[in-house]
C-alpha positions as CSV (number, residue, x, y, z in Angstrom):
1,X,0.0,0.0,0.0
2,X,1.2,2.9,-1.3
3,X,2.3,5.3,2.3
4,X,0.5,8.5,1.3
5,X,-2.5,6.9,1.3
6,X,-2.4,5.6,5.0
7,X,-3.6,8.5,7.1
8,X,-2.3,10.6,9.5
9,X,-4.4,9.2,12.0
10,X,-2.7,5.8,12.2
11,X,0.5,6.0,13.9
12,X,4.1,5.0,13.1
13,X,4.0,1.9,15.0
14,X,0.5,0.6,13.1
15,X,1.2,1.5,9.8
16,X,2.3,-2.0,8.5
17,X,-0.7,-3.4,10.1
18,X,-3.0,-1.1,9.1
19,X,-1.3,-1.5,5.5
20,X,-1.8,-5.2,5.6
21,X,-4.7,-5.2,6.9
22,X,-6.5,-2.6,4.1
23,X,-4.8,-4.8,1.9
24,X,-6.3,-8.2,2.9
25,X,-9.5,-6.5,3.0
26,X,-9.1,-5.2,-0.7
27,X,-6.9,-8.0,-2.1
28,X,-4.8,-5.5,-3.0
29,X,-6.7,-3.6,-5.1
30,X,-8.7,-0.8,-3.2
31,X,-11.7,-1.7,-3.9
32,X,-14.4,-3.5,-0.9
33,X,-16.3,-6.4,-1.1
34,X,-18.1,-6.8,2.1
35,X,-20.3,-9.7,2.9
36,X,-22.7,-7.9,5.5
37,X,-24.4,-9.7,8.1
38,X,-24.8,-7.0,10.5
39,X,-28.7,-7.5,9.9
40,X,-29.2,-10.2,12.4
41,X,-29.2,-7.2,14.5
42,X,-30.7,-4.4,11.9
43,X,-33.1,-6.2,10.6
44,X,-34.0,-9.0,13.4
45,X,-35.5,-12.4,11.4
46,X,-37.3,-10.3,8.6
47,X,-34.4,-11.4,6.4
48,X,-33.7,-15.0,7.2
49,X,-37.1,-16.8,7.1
50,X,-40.1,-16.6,5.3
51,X,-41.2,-16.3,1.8
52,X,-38.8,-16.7,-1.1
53,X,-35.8,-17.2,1.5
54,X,-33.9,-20.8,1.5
55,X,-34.4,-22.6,4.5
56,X,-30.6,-22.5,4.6
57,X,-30.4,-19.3,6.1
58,X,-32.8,-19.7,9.2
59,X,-29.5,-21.0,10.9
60,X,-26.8,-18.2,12.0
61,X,-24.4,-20.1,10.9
62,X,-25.1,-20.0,7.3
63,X,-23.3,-17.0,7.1
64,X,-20.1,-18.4,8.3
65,X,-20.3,-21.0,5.9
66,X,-20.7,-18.5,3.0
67,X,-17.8,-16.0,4.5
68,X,-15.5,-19.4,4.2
69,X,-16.9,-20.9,1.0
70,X,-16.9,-17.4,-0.9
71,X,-14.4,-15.2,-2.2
72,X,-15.4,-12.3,-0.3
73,X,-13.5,-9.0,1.5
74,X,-14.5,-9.1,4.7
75,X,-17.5,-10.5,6.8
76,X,-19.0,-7.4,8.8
77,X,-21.2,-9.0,11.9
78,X,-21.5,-7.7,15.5
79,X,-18.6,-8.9,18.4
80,X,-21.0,-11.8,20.2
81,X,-22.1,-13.4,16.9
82,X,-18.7,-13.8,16.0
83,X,-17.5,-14.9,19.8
84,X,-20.3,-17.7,19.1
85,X,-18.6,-19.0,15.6
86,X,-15.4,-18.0,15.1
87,X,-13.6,-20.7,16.3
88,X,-14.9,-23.0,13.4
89,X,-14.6,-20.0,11.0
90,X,-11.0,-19.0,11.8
91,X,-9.5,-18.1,8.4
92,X,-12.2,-15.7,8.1
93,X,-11.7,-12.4,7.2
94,X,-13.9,-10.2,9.7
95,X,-15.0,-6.2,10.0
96,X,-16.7,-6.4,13.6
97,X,-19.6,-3.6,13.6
98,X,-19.8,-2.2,17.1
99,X,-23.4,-0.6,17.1
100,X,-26.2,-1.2,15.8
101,X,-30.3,-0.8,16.0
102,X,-33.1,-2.8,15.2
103,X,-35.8,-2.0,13.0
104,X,-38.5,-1.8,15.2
105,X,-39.0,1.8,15.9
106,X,-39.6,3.7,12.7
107,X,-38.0,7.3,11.7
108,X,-41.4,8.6,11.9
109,X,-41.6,7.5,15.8
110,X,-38.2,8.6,17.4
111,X,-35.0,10.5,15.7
112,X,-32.8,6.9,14.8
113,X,-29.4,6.9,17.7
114,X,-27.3,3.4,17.6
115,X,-25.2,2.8,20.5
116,X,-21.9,1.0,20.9
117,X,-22.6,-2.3,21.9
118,X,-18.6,-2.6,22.6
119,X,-15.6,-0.7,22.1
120,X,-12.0,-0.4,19.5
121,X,-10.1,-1.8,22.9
122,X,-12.0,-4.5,23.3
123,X,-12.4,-5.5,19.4
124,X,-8.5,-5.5,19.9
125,X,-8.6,-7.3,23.1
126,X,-10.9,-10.3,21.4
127,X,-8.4,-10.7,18.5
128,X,-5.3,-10.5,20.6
129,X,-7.2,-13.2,23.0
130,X,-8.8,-15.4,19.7
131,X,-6.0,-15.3,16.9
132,X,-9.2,-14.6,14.5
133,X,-8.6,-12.4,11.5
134,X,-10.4,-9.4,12.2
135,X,-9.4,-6.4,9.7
136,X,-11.8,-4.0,10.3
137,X,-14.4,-1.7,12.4
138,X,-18.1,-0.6,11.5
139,X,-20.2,1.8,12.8
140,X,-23.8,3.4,11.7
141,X,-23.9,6.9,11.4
142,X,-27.4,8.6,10.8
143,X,-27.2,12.5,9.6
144,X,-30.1,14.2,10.4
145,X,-31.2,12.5,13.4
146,X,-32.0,14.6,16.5
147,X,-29.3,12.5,17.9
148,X,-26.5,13.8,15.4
149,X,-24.3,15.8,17.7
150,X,-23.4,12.6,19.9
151,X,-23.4,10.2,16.9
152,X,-20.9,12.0,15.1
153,X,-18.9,12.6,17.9
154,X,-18.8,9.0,18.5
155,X,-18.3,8.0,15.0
156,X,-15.2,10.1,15.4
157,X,-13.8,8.5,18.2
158,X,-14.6,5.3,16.8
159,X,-12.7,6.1,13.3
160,X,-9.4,7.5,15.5
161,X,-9.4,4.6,17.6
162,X,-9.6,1.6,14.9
163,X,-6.6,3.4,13.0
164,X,-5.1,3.8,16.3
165,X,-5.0,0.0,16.6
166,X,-4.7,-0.7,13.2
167,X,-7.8,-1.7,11.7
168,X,-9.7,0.0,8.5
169,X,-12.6,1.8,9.2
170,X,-15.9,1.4,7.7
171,X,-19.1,4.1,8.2
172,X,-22.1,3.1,7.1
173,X,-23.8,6.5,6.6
174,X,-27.5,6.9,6.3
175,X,-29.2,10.4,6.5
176,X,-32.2,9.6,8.3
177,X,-35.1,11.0,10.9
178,X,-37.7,13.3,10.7
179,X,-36.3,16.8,9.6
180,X,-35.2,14.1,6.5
181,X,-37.6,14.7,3.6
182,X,-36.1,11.9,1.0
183,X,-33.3,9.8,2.6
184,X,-32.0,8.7,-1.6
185,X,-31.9,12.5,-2.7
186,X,-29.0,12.3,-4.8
187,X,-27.2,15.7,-3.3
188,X,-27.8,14.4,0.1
189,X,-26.4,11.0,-0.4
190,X,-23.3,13.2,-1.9
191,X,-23.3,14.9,1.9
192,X,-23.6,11.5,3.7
193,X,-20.3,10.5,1.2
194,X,-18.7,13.6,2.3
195,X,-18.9,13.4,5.8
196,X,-17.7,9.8,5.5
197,X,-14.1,11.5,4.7
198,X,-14.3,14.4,7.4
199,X,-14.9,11.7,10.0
200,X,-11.7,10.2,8.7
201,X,-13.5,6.9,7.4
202,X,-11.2,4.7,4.9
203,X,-14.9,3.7,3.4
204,X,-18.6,4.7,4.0
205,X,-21.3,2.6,2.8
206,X,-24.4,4.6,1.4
207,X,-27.6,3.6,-0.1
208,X,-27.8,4.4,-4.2
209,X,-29.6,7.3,-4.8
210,X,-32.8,8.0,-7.0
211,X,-33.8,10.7,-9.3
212,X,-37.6,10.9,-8.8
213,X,-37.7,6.9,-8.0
214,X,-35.2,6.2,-10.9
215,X,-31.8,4.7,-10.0
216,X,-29.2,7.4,-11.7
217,X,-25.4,6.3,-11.6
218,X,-24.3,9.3,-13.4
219,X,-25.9,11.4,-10.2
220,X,-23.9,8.6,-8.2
221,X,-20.7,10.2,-9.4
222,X,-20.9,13.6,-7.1
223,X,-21.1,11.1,-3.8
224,X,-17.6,9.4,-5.3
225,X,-16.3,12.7,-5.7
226,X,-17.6,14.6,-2.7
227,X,-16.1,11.0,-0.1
228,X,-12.3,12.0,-2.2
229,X,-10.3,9.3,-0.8
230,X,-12.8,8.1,1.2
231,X,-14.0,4.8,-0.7
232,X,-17.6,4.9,-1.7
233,X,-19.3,1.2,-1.5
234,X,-22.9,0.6,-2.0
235,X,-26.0,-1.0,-0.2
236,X,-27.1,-4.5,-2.0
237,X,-30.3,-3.2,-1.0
238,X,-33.5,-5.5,-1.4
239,X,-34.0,-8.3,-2.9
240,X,-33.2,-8.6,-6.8
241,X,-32.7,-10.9,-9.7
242,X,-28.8,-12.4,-10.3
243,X,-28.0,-10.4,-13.5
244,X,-30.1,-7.2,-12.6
245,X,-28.1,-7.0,-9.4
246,X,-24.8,-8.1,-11.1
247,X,-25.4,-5.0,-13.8
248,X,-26.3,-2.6,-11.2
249,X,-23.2,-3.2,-10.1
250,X,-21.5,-3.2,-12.5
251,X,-23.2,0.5,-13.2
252,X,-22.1,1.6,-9.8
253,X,-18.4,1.0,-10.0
254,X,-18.0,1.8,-14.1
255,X,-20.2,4.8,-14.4
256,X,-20.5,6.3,-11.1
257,X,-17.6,5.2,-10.0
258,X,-17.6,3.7,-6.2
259,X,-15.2,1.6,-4.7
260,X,-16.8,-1.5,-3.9
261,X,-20.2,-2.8,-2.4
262,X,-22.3,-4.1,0.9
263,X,-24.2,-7.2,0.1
264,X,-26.0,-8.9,2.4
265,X,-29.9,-10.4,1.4
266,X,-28.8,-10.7,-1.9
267,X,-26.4,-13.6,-1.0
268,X,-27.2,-15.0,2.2
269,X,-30.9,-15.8,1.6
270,X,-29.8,-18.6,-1.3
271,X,-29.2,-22.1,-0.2
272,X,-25.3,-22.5,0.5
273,X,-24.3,-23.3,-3.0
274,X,-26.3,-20.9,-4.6
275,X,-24.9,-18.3,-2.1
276,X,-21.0,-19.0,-2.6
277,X,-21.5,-18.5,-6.4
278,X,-23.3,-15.5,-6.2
279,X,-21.1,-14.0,-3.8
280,X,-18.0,-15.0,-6.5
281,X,-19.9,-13.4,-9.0
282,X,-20.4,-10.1,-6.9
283,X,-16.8,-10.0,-6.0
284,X,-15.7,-10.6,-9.5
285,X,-16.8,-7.5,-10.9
286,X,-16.1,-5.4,-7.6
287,X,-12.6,-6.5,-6.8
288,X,-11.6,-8.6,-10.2
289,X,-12.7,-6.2,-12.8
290,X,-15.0,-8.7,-14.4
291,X,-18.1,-8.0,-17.0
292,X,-21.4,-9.0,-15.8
293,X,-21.3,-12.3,-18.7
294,X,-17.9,-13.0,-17.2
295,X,-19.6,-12.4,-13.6
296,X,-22.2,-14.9,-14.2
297,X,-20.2,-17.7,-15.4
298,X,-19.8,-18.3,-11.2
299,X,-23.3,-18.5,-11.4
300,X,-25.1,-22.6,-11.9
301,X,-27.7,-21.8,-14.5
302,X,-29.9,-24.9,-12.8
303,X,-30.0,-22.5,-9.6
Protein backbone atom coordinates (compact mmCIF):
# COMPACT_ATOMS: atom_id res chain seq x y z
CA UNK A 1 0.00 0.00 0.00
CA UNK A 2 1.20 2.92 -1.29
CA UNK A 3 2.34 5.33 2.27
CA UNK A 4 0.54 8.47 1.34
CA UNK A 5 -2.54 6.85 1.27
CA UNK A 6 -2.41 5.63 5.03
CA UNK A 7 -3.56 8.47 7.08
CA UNK A 8 -2.29 10.59 9.47
CA UNK A 9 -4.43 9.23 11.96
CA UNK A 10 -2.67 5.80 12.17
CA UNK A 11 0.53 6.05 13.91
CA UNK A 12 4.07 5.00 13.10
CA UNK A 13 3.99 1.90 14.96
CA UNK A 14 0.46 0.63 13.08
CA UNK A 15 1.19 1.47 9.84
CA UNK A 16 2.26 -2.00 8.52
CA UNK A 17 -0.74 -3.39 10.13
CA UNK A 18 -2.98 -1.06 9.10
CA UNK A 19 -1.31 -1.53 5.55
CA UNK A 20 -1.79 -5.22 5.62
CA UNK A 21 -4.68 -5.24 6.91
CA UNK A 22 -6.46 -2.61 4.13
CA UNK A 23 -4.78 -4.80 1.86
CA UNK A 24 -6.31 -8.22 2.92
CA UNK A 25 -9.46 -6.54 3.02
CA UNK A 26 -9.09 -5.24 -0.66
CA UNK A 27 -6.95 -8.02 -2.15
CA UNK A 28 -4.82 -5.50 -2.99
CA UNK A 29 -6.75 -3.62 -5.15
CA UNK A 30 -8.71 -0.79 -3.19
CA UNK A 31 -11.70 -1.67 -3.87
CA UNK A 32 -14.41 -3.46 -0.90
CA UNK A 33 -16.34 -6.38 -1.06
CA UNK A 34 -18.07 -6.80 2.09
CA UNK A 35 -20.28 -9.67 2.91
CA UNK A 36 -22.68 -7.94 5.52
CA UNK A 37 -24.35 -9.73 8.05
CA UNK A 38 -24.83 -7.02 10.54
CA UNK A 39 -28.68 -7.54 9.89
CA UNK A 40 -29.21 -10.20 12.43
CA UNK A 41 -29.16 -7.22 14.45
CA UNK A 42 -30.65 -4.43 11.94
CA UNK A 43 -33.13 -6.24 10.65
CA UNK A 44 -33.97 -9.03 13.39
CA UNK A 45 -35.45 -12.45 11.38
CA UNK A 46 -37.27 -10.26 8.61
CA UNK A 47 -34.36 -11.45 6.35
CA UNK A 48 -33.72 -15.02 7.17
CA UNK A 49 -37.08 -16.83 7.13
CA UNK A 50 -40.10 -16.56 5.29
CA UNK A 51 -41.23 -16.30 1.80
CA UNK A 52 -38.77 -16.69 -1.15
CA UNK A 53 -35.79 -17.15 1.48
CA UNK A 54 -33.94 -20.83 1.48
CA UNK A 55 -34.36 -22.65 4.51
CA UNK A 56 -30.61 -22.49 4.63
CA UNK A 57 -30.35 -19.32 6.08
CA UNK A 58 -32.76 -19.72 9.23
CA UNK A 59 -29.47 -21.00 10.88
CA UNK A 60 -26.85 -18.21 11.99
CA UNK A 61 -24.36 -20.12 10.88
CA UNK A 62 -25.14 -20.03 7.32
CA UNK A 63 -23.33 -16.96 7.13
CA UNK A 64 -20.13 -18.38 8.33
CA UNK A 65 -20.33 -21.05 5.94
CA UNK A 66 -20.66 -18.46 2.99
CA UNK A 67 -17.79 -16.05 4.50
CA UNK A 68 -15.53 -19.44 4.16
CA UNK A 69 -16.93 -20.89 1.01
CA UNK A 70 -16.93 -17.42 -0.89
CA UNK A 71 -14.39 -15.21 -2.23
CA UNK A 72 -15.38 -12.34 -0.28
CA UNK A 73 -13.47 -8.97 1.52
CA UNK A 74 -14.51 -9.15 4.66
CA UNK A 75 -17.53 -10.51 6.78
CA UNK A 76 -18.99 -7.37 8.76
CA UNK A 77 -21.19 -9.02 11.90
CA UNK A 78 -21.50 -7.75 15.49
CA UNK A 79 -18.64 -8.87 18.40
CA UNK A 80 -21.04 -11.76 20.15
CA UNK A 81 -22.08 -13.40 16.86
CA UNK A 82 -18.66 -13.81 15.96
CA UNK A 83 -17.53 -14.88 19.83
CA UNK A 84 -20.25 -17.69 19.13
CA UNK A 85 -18.59 -18.98 15.64
CA UNK A 86 -15.38 -17.96 15.13
CA UNK A 87 -13.57 -20.69 16.29
CA UNK A 88 -14.95 -22.95 13.44
CA UNK A 89 -14.61 -20.01 10.96
CA UNK A 90 -10.98 -18.99 11.79
CA UNK A 91 -9.50 -18.06 8.41
CA UNK A 92 -12.21 -15.73 8.05
CA UNK A 93 -11.71 -12.42 7.19
CA UNK A 94 -13.93 -10.24 9.73
CA UNK A 95 -14.97 -6.23 9.97
CA UNK A 96 -16.72 -6.44 13.59
CA UNK A 97 -19.61 -3.64 13.62
CA UNK A 98 -19.75 -2.25 17.13
CA UNK A 99 -23.37 -0.61 17.08
CA UNK A 100 -26.21 -1.15 15.77
CA UNK A 101 -30.29 -0.77 16.03
CA UNK A 102 -33.11 -2.83 15.21
CA UNK A 103 -35.77 -1.99 13.01
CA UNK A 104 -38.49 -1.75 15.22
CA UNK A 105 -38.97 1.81 15.91
CA UNK A 106 -39.59 3.68 12.70
CA UNK A 107 -38.01 7.27 11.73
CA UNK A 108 -41.40 8.64 11.94
CA UNK A 109 -41.61 7.54 15.76
CA UNK A 110 -38.19 8.56 17.37
CA UNK A 111 -35.05 10.52 15.71
CA UNK A 112 -32.76 6.90 14.79
CA UNK A 113 -29.35 6.95 17.73
CA UNK A 114 -27.27 3.36 17.56
CA UNK A 115 -25.23 2.84 20.50
CA UNK A 116 -21.86 0.99 20.92
CA UNK A 117 -22.64 -2.31 21.87
CA UNK A 118 -18.58 -2.61 22.60
CA UNK A 119 -15.64 -0.67 22.14
CA UNK A 120 -11.98 -0.40 19.49
CA UNK A 121 -10.08 -1.78 22.90
CA UNK A 122 -12.01 -4.47 23.32
CA UNK A 123 -12.37 -5.49 19.43
CA UNK A 124 -8.52 -5.48 19.88
CA UNK A 125 -8.59 -7.33 23.06
CA UNK A 126 -10.94 -10.34 21.37
CA UNK A 127 -8.36 -10.68 18.54
CA UNK A 128 -5.25 -10.46 20.60
CA UNK A 129 -7.15 -13.17 23.02
CA UNK A 130 -8.77 -15.41 19.73
CA UNK A 131 -5.98 -15.28 16.87
CA UNK A 132 -9.18 -14.62 14.50
CA UNK A 133 -8.59 -12.45 11.52
CA UNK A 134 -10.40 -9.37 12.21
CA UNK A 135 -9.37 -6.37 9.74
CA UNK A 136 -11.76 -3.98 10.26
CA UNK A 137 -14.38 -1.65 12.41
CA UNK A 138 -18.08 -0.65 11.55
CA UNK A 139 -20.19 1.79 12.80
CA UNK A 140 -23.83 3.42 11.66
CA UNK A 141 -23.94 6.94 11.36
CA UNK A 142 -27.45 8.59 10.79
CA UNK A 143 -27.16 12.50 9.62
CA UNK A 144 -30.07 14.25 10.38
CA UNK A 145 -31.20 12.49 13.41
CA UNK A 146 -31.96 14.59 16.54
CA UNK A 147 -29.27 12.48 17.88
CA UNK A 148 -26.46 13.78 15.43
CA UNK A 149 -24.31 15.76 17.70
CA UNK A 150 -23.45 12.62 19.88
CA UNK A 151 -23.45 10.20 16.94
CA UNK A 152 -20.86 11.95 15.05
CA UNK A 153 -18.89 12.58 17.94
CA UNK A 154 -18.79 9.00 18.48
CA UNK A 155 -18.28 8.03 15.04
CA UNK A 156 -15.19 10.12 15.39
CA UNK A 157 -13.82 8.52 18.15
CA UNK A 158 -14.58 5.29 16.75
CA UNK A 159 -12.66 6.10 13.35
CA UNK A 160 -9.38 7.54 15.52
CA UNK A 161 -9.44 4.61 17.63
CA UNK A 162 -9.64 1.65 14.90
CA UNK A 163 -6.55 3.40 12.96
CA UNK A 164 -5.07 3.75 16.28
CA UNK A 165 -5.04 0.00 16.60
CA UNK A 166 -4.68 -0.66 13.22
CA UNK A 167 -7.81 -1.71 11.71
CA UNK A 168 -9.66 -0.01 8.54
CA UNK A 169 -12.64 1.76 9.21
CA UNK A 170 -15.95 1.43 7.72
CA UNK A 171 -19.08 4.11 8.15
CA UNK A 172 -22.09 3.07 7.07
CA UNK A 173 -23.76 6.45 6.60
CA UNK A 174 -27.48 6.92 6.30
CA UNK A 175 -29.25 10.36 6.47
CA UNK A 176 -32.15 9.65 8.28
CA UNK A 177 -35.06 10.95 10.94
CA UNK A 178 -37.70 13.26 10.65
CA UNK A 179 -36.33 16.77 9.61
CA UNK A 180 -35.23 14.11 6.54
CA UNK A 181 -37.63 14.69 3.58
CA UNK A 182 -36.13 11.91 1.01
CA UNK A 183 -33.26 9.75 2.58
CA UNK A 184 -31.98 8.65 -1.57
CA UNK A 185 -31.94 12.54 -2.70
CA UNK A 186 -28.99 12.28 -4.83
CA UNK A 187 -27.24 15.74 -3.34
CA UNK A 188 -27.80 14.43 0.09
CA UNK A 189 -26.42 10.97 -0.35
CA UNK A 190 -23.27 13.22 -1.94
CA UNK A 191 -23.31 14.95 1.90
CA UNK A 192 -23.56 11.52 3.65
CA UNK A 193 -20.28 10.50 1.16
CA UNK A 194 -18.67 13.60 2.34
CA UNK A 195 -18.91 13.42 5.76
CA UNK A 196 -17.67 9.77 5.54
CA UNK A 197 -14.07 11.46 4.65
CA UNK A 198 -14.33 14.36 7.35
CA UNK A 199 -14.86 11.71 10.02
CA UNK A 200 -11.68 10.20 8.71
CA UNK A 201 -13.48 6.85 7.44
CA UNK A 202 -11.24 4.65 4.88
CA UNK A 203 -14.93 3.70 3.41
CA UNK A 204 -18.60 4.73 3.97
CA UNK A 205 -21.28 2.60 2.84
CA UNK A 206 -24.37 4.59 1.39
CA UNK A 207 -27.65 3.64 -0.11
CA UNK A 208 -27.84 4.35 -4.16
CA UNK A 209 -29.64 7.33 -4.78
CA UNK A 210 -32.78 7.96 -6.96
CA UNK A 211 -33.85 10.72 -9.33
CA UNK A 212 -37.61 10.88 -8.85
CA UNK A 213 -37.69 6.95 -7.98
CA UNK A 214 -35.19 6.19 -10.88
CA UNK A 215 -31.80 4.69 -9.96
CA UNK A 216 -29.17 7.39 -11.67
CA UNK A 217 -25.37 6.32 -11.57
CA UNK A 218 -24.32 9.27 -13.36
CA UNK A 219 -25.92 11.37 -10.24
CA UNK A 220 -23.91 8.62 -8.17
CA UNK A 221 -20.66 10.24 -9.41
CA UNK A 222 -20.87 13.56 -7.14
CA UNK A 223 -21.10 11.06 -3.77
CA UNK A 224 -17.64 9.45 -5.31
CA UNK A 225 -16.25 12.71 -5.72
CA UNK A 226 -17.62 14.58 -2.70
CA UNK A 227 -16.10 10.99 -0.12
CA UNK A 228 -12.35 11.99 -2.20
CA UNK A 229 -10.33 9.28 -0.80
CA UNK A 230 -12.81 8.08 1.19
CA UNK A 231 -14.04 4.76 -0.67
CA UNK A 232 -17.60 4.87 -1.69
CA UNK A 233 -19.33 1.25 -1.52
CA UNK A 234 -22.94 0.55 -1.98
CA UNK A 235 -25.95 -1.02 -0.23
CA UNK A 236 -27.08 -4.52 -2.04
CA UNK A 237 -30.25 -3.20 -0.96
CA UNK A 238 -33.54 -5.45 -1.45
CA UNK A 239 -34.00 -8.30 -2.93
CA UNK A 240 -33.19 -8.65 -6.80
CA UNK A 241 -32.70 -10.88 -9.73
CA UNK A 242 -28.82 -12.35 -10.34
CA UNK A 243 -28.03 -10.45 -13.54
CA UNK A 244 -30.09 -7.21 -12.64
CA UNK A 245 -28.13 -6.96 -9.45
CA UNK A 246 -24.78 -8.09 -11.07
CA UNK A 247 -25.40 -5.00 -13.82
CA UNK A 248 -26.27 -2.60 -11.23
CA UNK A 249 -23.24 -3.21 -10.08
CA UNK A 250 -21.51 -3.24 -12.46
CA UNK A 251 -23.20 0.49 -13.19
CA UNK A 252 -22.15 1.60 -9.77
CA UNK A 253 -18.43 1.01 -9.98
CA UNK A 254 -18.03 1.78 -14.07
CA UNK A 255 -20.18 4.76 -14.43
CA UNK A 256 -20.49 6.32 -11.08
CA UNK A 257 -17.62 5.21 -9.98
CA UNK A 258 -17.61 3.69 -6.24
CA UNK A 259 -15.18 1.57 -4.73
CA UNK A 260 -16.84 -1.54 -3.89
CA UNK A 261 -20.15 -2.79 -2.40
CA UNK A 262 -22.31 -4.08 0.94
CA UNK A 263 -24.16 -7.23 0.07
CA UNK A 264 -25.98 -8.93 2.45
CA UNK A 265 -29.91 -10.36 1.42
CA UNK A 266 -28.81 -10.67 -1.86
CA UNK A 267 -26.42 -13.56 -1.04
CA UNK A 268 -27.24 -14.98 2.17
CA UNK A 269 -30.87 -15.76 1.62
CA UNK A 270 -29.79 -18.59 -1.26
CA UNK A 271 -29.16 -22.14 -0.23
CA UNK A 272 -25.27 -22.46 0.49
CA UNK A 273 -24.27 -23.32 -3.02
CA UNK A 274 -26.31 -20.90 -4.65
CA UNK A 275 -24.89 -18.28 -2.12
CA UNK A 276 -20.97 -19.04 -2.61
CA UNK A 277 -21.46 -18.48 -6.38
CA UNK A 278 -23.32 -15.52 -6.19
CA UNK A 279 -21.14 -14.03 -3.78
CA UNK A 280 -17.97 -14.98 -6.54
CA UNK A 281 -19.91 -13.36 -8.99
CA UNK A 282 -20.37 -10.14 -6.90
CA UNK A 283 -16.75 -9.99 -6.04
CA UNK A 284 -15.72 -10.64 -9.46
CA UNK A 285 -16.82 -7.46 -10.87
CA UNK A 286 -16.10 -5.44 -7.59
CA UNK A 287 -12.60 -6.46 -6.84
CA UNK A 288 -11.63 -8.57 -10.19
CA UNK A 289 -12.75 -6.22 -12.78
CA UNK A 290 -15.04 -8.68 -14.40
CA UNK A 291 -18.14 -8.03 -16.95
CA UNK A 292 -21.44 -8.99 -15.78
CA UNK A 293 -21.31 -12.26 -18.73
CA UNK A 294 -17.94 -13.02 -17.16
CA UNK A 295 -19.65 -12.37 -13.60
CA UNK A 296 -22.21 -14.87 -14.24
CA UNK A 297 -20.18 -17.72 -15.36
CA UNK A 298 -19.83 -18.25 -11.23
CA UNK A 299 -23.26 -18.54 -11.36
CA UNK A 300 -25.10 -22.60 -11.86
CA UNK A 301 -27.74 -21.83 -14.51
CA UNK A 302 -29.92 -24.87 -12.80
CA UNK A 303 -29.97 -22.54 -9.59
Amino acid sequence: MDEYLIPLSVPSSMKARYSKNFSDATHSTGKLMLFAGDQKAEHLNDDFFGENIHPDDSDPEHLFRIASQAKIGVFAAQLGLIARYGKNYSLVPYLVKINAKTNLVSSGVRDPVSRLWHTVAQVREFEQETGLKILGIGYSVYPGSYHEPEILAQAASVVSEAHKNGYISVLWIYPRGQSVKNEKDPHLIAGAAGLGVTLGADFVKVNFPSNSGNEDFYAFREAVLAAGRTGVICAGGSSMGKSEFLERLYQQIHISGARGNATGRNIHERSLKEAVQFANAVFAITVEGAEVHEALRYIDSKN
